[in-house]
LOKE-962324 format. One line per 5 residues: number of its first residue (from 1); their letters; for each residue x, y, z of C-alpha. Coordinates in pm, 1 decimal, padded with zeros to 6 digits. Each point is the difference from the previous one (the first is absolute). Layout:
BEGIN
NUM = a = X,Y,Z; ...
// end
This chain:
BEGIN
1 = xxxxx = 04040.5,-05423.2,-01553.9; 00186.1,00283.9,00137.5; -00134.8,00217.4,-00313.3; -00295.6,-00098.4,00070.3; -00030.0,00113.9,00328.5
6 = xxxxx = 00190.8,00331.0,-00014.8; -00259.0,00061.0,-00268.9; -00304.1,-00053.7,00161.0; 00148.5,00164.7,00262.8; 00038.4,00324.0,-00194.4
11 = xxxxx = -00327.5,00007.8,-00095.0; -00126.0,-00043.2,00334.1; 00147.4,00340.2,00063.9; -00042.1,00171.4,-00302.7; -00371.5,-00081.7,00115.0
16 = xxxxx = 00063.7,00129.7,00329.3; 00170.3,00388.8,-00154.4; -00352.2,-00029.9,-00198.6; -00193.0,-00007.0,00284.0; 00188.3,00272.4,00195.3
21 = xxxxx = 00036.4,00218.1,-00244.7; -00386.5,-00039.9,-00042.7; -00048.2,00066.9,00363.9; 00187.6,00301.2,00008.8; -00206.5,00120.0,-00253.1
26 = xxxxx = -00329.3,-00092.0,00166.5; 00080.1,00153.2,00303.2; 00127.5,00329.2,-00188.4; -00348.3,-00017.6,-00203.2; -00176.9,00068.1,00303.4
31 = xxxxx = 00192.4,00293.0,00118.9; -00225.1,00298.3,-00088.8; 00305.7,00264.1,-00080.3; 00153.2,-00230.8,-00272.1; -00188.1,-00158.7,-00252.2
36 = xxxxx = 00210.8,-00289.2,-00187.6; 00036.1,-00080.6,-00308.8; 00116.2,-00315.8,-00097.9; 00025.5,00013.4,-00369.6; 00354.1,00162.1,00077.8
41 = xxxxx = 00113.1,-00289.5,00224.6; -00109.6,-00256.2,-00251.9; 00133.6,00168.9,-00310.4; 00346.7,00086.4,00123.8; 00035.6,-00406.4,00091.6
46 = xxxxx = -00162.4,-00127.0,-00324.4; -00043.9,00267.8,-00205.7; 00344.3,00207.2,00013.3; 00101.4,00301.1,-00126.4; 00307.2,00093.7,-00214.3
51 = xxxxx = 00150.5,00137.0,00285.4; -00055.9,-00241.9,00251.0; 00158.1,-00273.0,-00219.5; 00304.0,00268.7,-00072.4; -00007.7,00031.3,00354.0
56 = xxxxx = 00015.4,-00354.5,00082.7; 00266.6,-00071.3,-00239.7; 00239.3,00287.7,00099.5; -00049.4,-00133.0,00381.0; 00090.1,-00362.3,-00090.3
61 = xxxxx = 00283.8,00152.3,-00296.5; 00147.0,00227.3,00295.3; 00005.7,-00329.7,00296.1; 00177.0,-00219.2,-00212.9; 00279.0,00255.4,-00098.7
66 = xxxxx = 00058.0,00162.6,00347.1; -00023.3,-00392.7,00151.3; 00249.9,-00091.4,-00267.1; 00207.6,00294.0,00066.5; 00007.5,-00061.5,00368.6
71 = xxxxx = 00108.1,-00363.9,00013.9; 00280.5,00112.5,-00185.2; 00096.2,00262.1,00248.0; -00054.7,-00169.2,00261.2; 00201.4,-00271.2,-00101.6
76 = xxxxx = 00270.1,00204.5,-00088.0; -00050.6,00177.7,00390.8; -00011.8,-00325.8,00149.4; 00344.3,-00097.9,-00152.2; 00086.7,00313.8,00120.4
81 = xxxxx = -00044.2,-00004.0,00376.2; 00116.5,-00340.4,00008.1; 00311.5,00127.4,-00178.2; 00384.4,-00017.7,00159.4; 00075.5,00324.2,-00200.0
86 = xxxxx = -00130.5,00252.9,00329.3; -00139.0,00288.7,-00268.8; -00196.1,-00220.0,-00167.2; -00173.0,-00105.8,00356.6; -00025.4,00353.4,00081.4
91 = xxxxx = -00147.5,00112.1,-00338.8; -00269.6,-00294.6,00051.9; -00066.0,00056.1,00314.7; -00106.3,00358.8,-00043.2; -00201.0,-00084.7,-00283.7
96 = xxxxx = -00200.8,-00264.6,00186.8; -00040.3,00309.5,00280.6; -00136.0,00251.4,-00189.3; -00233.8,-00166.9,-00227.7; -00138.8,-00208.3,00248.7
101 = xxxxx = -00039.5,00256.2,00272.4; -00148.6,00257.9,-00139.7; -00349.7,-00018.7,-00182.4; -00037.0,-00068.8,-00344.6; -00256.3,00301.3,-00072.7
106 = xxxxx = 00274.7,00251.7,00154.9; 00263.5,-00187.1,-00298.0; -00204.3,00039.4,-00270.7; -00098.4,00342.3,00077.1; 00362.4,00105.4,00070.3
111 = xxxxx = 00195.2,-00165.7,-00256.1; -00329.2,00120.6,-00246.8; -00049.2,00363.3,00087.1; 00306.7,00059.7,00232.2; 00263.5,-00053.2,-00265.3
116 = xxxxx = -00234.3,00180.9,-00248.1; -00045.8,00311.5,00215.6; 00348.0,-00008.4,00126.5; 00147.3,-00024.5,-00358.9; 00232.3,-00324.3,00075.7
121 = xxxxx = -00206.0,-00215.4,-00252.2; -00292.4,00005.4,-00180.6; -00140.5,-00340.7,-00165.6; -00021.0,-00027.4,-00353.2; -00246.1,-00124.9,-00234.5
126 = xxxxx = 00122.4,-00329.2,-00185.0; -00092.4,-00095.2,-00347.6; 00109.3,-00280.1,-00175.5; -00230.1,-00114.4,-00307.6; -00351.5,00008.0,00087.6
131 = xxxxx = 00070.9,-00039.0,00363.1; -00052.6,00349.2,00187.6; 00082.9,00046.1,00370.4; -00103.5,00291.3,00186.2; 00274.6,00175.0,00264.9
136 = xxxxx = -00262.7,-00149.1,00305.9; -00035.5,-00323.4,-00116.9; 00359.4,-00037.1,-00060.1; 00077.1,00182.4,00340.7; -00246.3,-00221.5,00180.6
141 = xxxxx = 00121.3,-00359.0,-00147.6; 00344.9,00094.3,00090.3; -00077.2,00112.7,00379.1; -00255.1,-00266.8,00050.5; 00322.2,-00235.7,-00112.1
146 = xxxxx = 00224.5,00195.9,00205.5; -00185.8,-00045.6,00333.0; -00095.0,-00378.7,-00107.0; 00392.1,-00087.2,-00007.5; 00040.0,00087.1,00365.3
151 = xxxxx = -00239.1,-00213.3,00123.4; 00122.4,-00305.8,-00296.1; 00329.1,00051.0,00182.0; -00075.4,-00121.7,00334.3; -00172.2,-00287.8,-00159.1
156 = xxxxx = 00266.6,-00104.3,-00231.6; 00232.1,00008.3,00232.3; -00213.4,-00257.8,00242.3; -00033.4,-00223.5,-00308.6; 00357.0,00011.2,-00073.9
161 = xxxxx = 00083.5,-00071.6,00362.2; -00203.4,-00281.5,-00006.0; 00205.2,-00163.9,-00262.9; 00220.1,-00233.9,00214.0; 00356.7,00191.2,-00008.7
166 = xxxxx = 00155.9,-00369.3,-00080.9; -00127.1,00075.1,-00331.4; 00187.2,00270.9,-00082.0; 00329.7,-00142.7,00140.8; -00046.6,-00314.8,-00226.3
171 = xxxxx = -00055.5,00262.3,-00317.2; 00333.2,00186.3,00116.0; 00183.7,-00358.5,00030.4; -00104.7,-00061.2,-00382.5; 00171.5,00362.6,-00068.5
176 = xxxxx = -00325.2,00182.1,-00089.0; 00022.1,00392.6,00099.1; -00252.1,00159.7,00175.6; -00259.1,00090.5,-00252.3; -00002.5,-00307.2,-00131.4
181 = xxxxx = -00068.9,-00160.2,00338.7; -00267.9,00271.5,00037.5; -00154.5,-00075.6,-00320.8; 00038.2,-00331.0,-00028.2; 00010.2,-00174.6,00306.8
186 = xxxxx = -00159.3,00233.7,00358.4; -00259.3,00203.5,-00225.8; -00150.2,-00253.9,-00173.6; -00085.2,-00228.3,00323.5; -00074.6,00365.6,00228.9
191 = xxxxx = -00306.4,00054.2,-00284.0; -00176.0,-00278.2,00193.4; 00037.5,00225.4,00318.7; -00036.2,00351.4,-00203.4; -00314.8,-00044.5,-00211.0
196 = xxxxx = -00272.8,-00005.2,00299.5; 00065.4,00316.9,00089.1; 00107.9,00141.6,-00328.3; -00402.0,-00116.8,-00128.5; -00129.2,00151.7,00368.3
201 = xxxxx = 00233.8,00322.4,-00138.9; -00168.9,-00029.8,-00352.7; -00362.2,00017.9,00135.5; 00079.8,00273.4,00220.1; 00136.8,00192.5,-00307.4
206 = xxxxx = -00340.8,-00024.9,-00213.1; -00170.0,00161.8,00302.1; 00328.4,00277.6,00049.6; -00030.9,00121.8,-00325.9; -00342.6,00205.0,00089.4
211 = xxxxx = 00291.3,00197.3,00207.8; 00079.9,00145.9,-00325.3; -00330.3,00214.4,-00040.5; 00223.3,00276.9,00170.5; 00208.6,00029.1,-00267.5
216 = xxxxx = -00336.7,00041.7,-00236.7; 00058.0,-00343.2,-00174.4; -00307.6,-00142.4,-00154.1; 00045.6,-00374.3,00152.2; -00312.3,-00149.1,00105.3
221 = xxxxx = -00065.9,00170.2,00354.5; 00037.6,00300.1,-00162.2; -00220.4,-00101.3,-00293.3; -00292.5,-00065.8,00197.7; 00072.7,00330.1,00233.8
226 = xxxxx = -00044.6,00252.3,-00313.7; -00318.4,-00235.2,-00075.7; -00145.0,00060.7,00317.4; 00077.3,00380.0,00050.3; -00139.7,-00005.5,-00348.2
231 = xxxxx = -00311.1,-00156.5,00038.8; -00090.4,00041.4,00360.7; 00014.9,-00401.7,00083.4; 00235.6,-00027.8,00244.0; -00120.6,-00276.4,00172.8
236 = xxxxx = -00096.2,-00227.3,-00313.8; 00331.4,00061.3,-00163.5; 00276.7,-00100.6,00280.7; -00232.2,-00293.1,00073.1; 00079.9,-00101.3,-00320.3
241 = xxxxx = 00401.8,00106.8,00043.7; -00016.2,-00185.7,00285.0; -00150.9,-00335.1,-00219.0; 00283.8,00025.7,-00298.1; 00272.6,00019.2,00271.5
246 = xxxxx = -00098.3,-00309.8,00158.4; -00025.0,-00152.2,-00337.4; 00347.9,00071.3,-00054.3; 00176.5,-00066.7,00308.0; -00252.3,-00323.7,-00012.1
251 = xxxxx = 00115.8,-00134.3,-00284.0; 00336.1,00081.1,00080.1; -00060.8,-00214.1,00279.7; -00053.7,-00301.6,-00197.7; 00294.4,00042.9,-00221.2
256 = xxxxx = 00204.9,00043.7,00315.2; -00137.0,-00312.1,00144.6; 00071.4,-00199.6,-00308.8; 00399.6,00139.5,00003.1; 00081.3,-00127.5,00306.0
261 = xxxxx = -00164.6,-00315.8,-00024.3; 00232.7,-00075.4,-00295.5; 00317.9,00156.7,00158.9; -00133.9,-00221.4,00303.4; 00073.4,-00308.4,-00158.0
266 = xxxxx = 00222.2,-00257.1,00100.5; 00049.7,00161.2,00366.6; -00114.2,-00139.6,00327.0; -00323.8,00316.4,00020.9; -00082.1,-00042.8,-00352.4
271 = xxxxx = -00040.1,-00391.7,-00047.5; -00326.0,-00054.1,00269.7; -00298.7,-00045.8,-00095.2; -00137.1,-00273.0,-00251.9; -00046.4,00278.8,-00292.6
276 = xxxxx = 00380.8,00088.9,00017.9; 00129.2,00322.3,00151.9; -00179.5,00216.8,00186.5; -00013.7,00370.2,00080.2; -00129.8,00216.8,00225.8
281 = xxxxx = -00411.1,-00002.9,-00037.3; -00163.5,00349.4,-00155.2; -00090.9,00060.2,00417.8; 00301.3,00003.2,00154.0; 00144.9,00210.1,-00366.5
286 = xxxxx = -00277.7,00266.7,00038.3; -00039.8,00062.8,00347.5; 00342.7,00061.6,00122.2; 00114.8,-00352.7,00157.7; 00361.7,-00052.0,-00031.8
291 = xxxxx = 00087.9,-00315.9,-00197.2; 00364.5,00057.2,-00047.2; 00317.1,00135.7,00186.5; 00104.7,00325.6,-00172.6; -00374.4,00130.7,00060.8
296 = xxxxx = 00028.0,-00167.6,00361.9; 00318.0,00229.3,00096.9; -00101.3,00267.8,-00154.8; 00131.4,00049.6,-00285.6; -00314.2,-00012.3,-00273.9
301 = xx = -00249.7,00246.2,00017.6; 00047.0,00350.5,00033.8
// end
């Protein structure tokens, strides 16, 4: 039933882009200093080229990596500042201070064409079989990671913090050490708390990546920004940017829901309802209501 529903509610709004989409171009139509054409709206969403799908698939190829990459720092910086050992705090701590307080276009630029120009580092090209990765695709994954593991600190660190601490005394008590408690006992049960935000941090990544245009790679902002300087159709072409975004973070939207609906289960939030566990609806996912703690103090989002 719940299928059902979240179906028919997607359709109501794929419906609804449809019709605003076809608005915008109606109104544009009647301007008399732009004439549109919509052939190169329509063929970029049904009809794509070569390099919109490379695009497309180097966006989504570069989001999961730097995601991936950024749990695991920030997992690794949330151990850190809740560390005994004082350099290790300090060390996380001043990770956590830079990346998140300065912007992420003044990172990739610096750690791109700063080191370059200063001679420190320059990023190679990797090759490995038939897979070839160019110095600003590499460069960008890794920042794009880099920055994402500040922000995953501060929320695995609420999530393990709302593991109750008894847990951890009864793992000691059985003679486990500390990563074993951490990987087998508070980590496991802070996922419940972490994942949210970590899907909210996900989204946000598939729309970050058009960040990388200023280091020249060809994701799919940049794709469709060589199309229009190239063809003169600005307005048709970002409209249709604009579409395959929201088809990405939208279906990302209803994998996310489906996660935590099955991590849900079994606790007091996740059993109401008569269908089973429920999660937040696609409203209060897409237009910025807070549905769980981390994101309510703070600490998801960027």
């Amino acid at each position: 039933m719940t299928a059902s529903l979240f179906s028919r509610s997607g359709t109501r709004r794929a419906l609804l882009v449809g019709c605003l989409v076809l608005v915008a171009l109606t109104v544009s139509g009647c301007s008399k200093t732009y004439s549109v054409r919509p052939q190169f709206f329509w063929d970029s969403l049904f009809h794509p080229s070569p390099a919109i799908v490379n695009g497309l698939g180097l966006t989504l190829g570069i989001s999961v990596v730097a995601q991936f990459l950024g749990v695991i720092l920030g997992v690794f910086a949330a151990l850190g500042k809740m560390a005994k050992f004082r350099p290790f705090r300090t060390i996380a701590n001043i990770y956590i201070w830079v990346f998140r307080g300065t912007p992420l276009l003044v990172q990739l630029s610096f750690f791109f064409y700063g080191f370059a120009t200063a001679g420190l580092f320059k990023w190679p090209t990797v090759t490995s079989g038939p897979i070839y990765i160019l110095p600003e695709v590499l460069a960008g994954t890794v920042i794009l990671g880099v920055n994402e593991g500040a922000y995953m600190a501060e929320i695995v660190r609420a999530g393990i913090l709302a593991v109750d601490p008894g847990q951890t005394e009864a793992a000691k008590s059985l003679g486990m050490t500390y990563g074993q408690t951490m990987r087998r006992i508070v980590l496991p049960q802070a996922a419940r708390v972490i994942v949210p935000p970590l899907g909210n941090e996900f989204n946000n990544m598939l729309k970050t990546t058009s960040l990388l245009s200023v280091l020249s790679v060809m994701e799919l902002y940049n794709t469709f920004s060589v199309a229009a300087g190239n063809s003169f159709a600005s307005f048709e072409l970002f409209a249709a940017a604009a579409v395959w975004y929201l088809l990405l973070t939208t279906i990302w939207g209803l994998v996310q829901s489906r996660i935590e609906r099955r991590l849900a289960r079994g606790t007091a939030t996740g059993s109401s309802g008569p269908s089973g566990p429920q999660g937040p609806g696609w409203r209060n996912r897409f237009f910025g209501r807070q549905y769980y703690d981390a994101s309510a103090s703070g600490l998801g989002g960027h």
